[in-house]
N, C-alpha and C positions, 0 to 999 in steps of 0.2 A: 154618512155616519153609520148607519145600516151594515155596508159592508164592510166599514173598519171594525166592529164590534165581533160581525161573522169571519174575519179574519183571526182577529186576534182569539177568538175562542177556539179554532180551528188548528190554531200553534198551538194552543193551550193544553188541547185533546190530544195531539201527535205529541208535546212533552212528556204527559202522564204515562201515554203507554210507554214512551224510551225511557222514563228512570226507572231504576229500580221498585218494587210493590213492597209494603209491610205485606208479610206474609202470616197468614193466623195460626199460632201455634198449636202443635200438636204434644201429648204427653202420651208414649207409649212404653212400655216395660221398664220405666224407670228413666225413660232418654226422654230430651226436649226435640223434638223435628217441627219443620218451620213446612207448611203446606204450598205447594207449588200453586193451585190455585183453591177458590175457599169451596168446601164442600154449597154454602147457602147460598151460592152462585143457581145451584143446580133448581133453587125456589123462584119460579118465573119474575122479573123482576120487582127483586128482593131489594136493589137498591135504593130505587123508588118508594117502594114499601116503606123501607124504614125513614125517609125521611114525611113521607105522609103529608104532600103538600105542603113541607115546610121549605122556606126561598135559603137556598143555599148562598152566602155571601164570601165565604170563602173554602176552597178545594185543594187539598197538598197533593205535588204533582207527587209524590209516593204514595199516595193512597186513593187515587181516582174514586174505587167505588165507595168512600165515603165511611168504612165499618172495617173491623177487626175480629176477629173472632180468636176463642179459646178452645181447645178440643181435648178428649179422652179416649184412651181405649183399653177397655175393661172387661176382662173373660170373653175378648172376641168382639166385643160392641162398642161401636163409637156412639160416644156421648157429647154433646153442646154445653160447655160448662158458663160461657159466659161469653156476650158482644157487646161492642162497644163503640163509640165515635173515633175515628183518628186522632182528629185535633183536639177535641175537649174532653176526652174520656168521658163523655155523657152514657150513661148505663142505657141501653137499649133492649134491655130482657123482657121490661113490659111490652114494648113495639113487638118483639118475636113472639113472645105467647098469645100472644093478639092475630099475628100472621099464621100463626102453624096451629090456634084452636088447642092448644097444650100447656103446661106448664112446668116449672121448673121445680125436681122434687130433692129436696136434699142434695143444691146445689149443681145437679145437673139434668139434665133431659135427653130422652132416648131420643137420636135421632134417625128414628128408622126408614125417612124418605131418601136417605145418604144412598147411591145404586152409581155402579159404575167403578172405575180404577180414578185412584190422586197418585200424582207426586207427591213423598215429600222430603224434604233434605235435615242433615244435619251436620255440627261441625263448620259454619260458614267460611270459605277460603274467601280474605278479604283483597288478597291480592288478583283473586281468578274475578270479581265481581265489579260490575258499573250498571249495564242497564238490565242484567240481572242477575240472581243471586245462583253461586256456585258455593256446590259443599262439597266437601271429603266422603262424606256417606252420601247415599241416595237408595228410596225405598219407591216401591212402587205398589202400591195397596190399593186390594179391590175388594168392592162392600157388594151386598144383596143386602138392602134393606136394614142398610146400619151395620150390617154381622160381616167381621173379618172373613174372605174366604178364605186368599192368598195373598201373600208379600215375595216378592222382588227385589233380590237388593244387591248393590253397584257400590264400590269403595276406591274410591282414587289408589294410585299405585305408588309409591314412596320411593323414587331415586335416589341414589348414590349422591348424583352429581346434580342434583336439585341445589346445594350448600354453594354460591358462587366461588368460595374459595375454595372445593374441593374439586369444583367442575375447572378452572381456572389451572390449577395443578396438574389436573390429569390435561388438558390442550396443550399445557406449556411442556411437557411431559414425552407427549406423543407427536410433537412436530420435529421433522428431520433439519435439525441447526445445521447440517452439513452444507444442505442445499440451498439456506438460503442466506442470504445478505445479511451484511452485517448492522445490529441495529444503530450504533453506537451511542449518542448522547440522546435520541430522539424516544419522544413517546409515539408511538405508532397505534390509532387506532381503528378498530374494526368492529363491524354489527352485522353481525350474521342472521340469515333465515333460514329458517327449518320449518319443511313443511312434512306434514305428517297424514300417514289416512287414515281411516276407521278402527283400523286395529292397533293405533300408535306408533303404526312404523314410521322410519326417516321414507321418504318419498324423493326429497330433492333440498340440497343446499345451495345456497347463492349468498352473494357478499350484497349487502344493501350501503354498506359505507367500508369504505379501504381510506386509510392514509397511504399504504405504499400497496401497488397492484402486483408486484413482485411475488406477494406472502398469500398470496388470494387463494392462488391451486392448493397448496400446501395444507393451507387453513382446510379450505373447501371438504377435501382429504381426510383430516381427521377428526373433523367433526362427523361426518357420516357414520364413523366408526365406532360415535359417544353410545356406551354399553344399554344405556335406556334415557327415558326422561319420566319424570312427574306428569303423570297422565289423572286429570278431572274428567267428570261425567257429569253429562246434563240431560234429563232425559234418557238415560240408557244408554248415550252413543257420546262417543270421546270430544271433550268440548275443545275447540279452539282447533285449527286447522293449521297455524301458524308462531313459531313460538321465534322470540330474538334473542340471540348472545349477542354480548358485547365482551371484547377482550383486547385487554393491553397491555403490549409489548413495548419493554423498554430492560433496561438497567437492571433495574431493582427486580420485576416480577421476574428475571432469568436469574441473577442471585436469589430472590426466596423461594420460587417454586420448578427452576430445574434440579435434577440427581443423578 
């Protein structure tokens, strides 16, 4: 029983860290940015702290450490405006003023043990995100003692051919009909990889699914050739190493998108 229980808690711990975290919001120059990880990490544990000997009966695998936070930045200084329970929104500011010997003045508190660089994002791409969260912006902010020094900051790149029907056009567009087989009544389809390096370049294409092996080189060919892509940042460095098209040739998409 023993070790069915240290099993199962063991899956439990490996789930939390794979899903996605509520992240504790940030409010700076008028934008909402979501913190990569929570400044009150940095309070020896803080998790514990706040729950203060109390028996935890239940944990959501998106919020492991149990707490939330709200944050500010004000003429340069980050402020603690407010923490709170995941699940039951239980206010937890008395537990913090308890922990940090300080209190809360007109709504927020200087947090000036804050030292070191955060991530934080903003804008969340919900289609770039599973077991963690991808923004369009990305900030990378370093404190002394609360006080903004310097910011950082990484903005995804806005493709053309991001739009499927735009990218779709231009493939169907730029493949040479001369050379290849006729489609005739059939849908024909294909999923491409693209892999890419650090700096977003194309690196190498390959065919992951063909209906017909004929159209592969061709394909191959002029996707290499697609003008950019939609490049996300995670962390400073370009997220995802591998991106897939899918594209179907038949009838109709050579009637609506050749010219």
């Amino acid at each position: 029983m023993k070790i069915s229980i240290t099993l199962l808690l063991h899956v439990f711990i490996l789930n939390c860290f794979a899903t996605n975290q509520i992240e504790d919001i940030l409010y700076y120059n008028n934008d909402t940015l979501y913190f990569y990880e929570s400044p009150l990490e940095q309070i020896p544990e803080i998790a514990l702290k706040l729950r203060d000997g109390e028996v935890v009966t239940y944990m959501s695998s998106n919020c492991w450490r149990g707490f939330v936070a709200t944050w500010q930045i004000l003429d340069n200084q980050l402020y603690l405006l407010n923490v709170s329970e995941c699940n039951s929104e239980k206010n937890l500011n008395p537990k913090i003023e308890k922990i940090l010997n300080r209190t809360f003045t007109d709504g927020k508190m200087l947090a000036d043990w804050v030292k070191d660089a955060f991530w934080a994002g903003m804008d969340i791409e919900l289609e770039q995100t599973l077991y963690i969260s991808v923004f369009k912006h990305e900030y990378y902010l370093t404190f002394n003692q609360g006080v903004l020094l310097k910011t950082e900051d990484y903005h995804f790149k806005k493709c053309y051919f991001d739009n499927v029907e735009k990218r779709t056009e231009y493939l169907m567009n730029q493949l040479d009909w001369k050379i290849l087989p006729e489609v005739g009544d059939k849908d024909l389809r294909f999923t491409v990889l693209i892999e890419i390096n650090s700096e977003g370049k194309i690196t190498k294409v390959s065919i992951e699914h063909s209906d017909d092996n004929r159209y592969n080189a061709e394909i191959i060919n002029v996707v290499k050739e697609l003008p950019c892509l939609t490049l996300y940042y995670y962390k400073g460095e370009i997220w995802g190493e591998v991106e897939r098209i899918n594209l179907t040739i038949n009838q109709e998409n050579i009637k609506k998108y050749v010219h």
